[in-house]
C-alpha positions in Angstrom: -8.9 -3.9 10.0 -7.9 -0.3 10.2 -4.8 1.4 8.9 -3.5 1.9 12.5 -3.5 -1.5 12.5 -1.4 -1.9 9.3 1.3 0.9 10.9 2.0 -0.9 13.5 2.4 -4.2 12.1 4.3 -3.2 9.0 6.7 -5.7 8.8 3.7 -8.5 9.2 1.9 -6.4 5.7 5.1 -5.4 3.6 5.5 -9.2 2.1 1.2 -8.4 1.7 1.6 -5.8 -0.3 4.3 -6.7 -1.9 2.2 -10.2 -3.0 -1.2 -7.7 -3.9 0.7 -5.1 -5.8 3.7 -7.5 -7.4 5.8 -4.5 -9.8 6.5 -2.7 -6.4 10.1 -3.1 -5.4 11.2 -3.7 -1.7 12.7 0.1 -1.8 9.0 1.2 -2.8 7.6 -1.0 0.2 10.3 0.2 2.0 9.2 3.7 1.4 5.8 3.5 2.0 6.7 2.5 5.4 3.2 2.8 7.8 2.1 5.6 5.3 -1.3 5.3 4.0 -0.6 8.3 1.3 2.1 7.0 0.2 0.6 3.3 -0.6 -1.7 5.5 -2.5 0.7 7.1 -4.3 2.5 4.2 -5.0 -0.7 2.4 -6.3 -1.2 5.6 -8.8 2.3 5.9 -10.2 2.6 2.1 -10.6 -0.8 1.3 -11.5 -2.1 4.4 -13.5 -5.2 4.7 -11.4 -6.4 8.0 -10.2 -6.3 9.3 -6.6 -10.1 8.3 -6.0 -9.7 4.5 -7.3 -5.7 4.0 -5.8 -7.5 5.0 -2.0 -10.4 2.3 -2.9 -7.7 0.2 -3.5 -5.7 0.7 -0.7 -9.0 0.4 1.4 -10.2 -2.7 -0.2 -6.6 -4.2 0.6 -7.7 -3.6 4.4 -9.9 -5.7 4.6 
């Protein structure tokens, strides 16, 4: 599964990442909104990780 695959099915993923990443509010889902740098940022500021481990976790989450 790709990210363009994510975008265009956000509704179908929001309640995913909402389940995966459970502290993030339905305004920060609502936010991130089809934008891969932005569920990296999200994962960073929520989670503490840096940049490199937040885009592993955003990949891992694709698959």
């Amino acid at each position: 599964m790709n990210w363009e695959h994510i975008a265009g099915n956000w509704k179908q993923f929001r309640g995913k990442v909402k389940k995966k990443w459970s502290n993030s509010t339905d305004d920060n889902v609502d936010w991130i909104e089809e934008n891969r740098d932005r569920l990296v940022g999200l994962i960073q500021e929520r989670f503490g990780q840096g940049k490199e481990e937040a885009e592993k976790s955003a990949d891992k989450f694709l698959m």
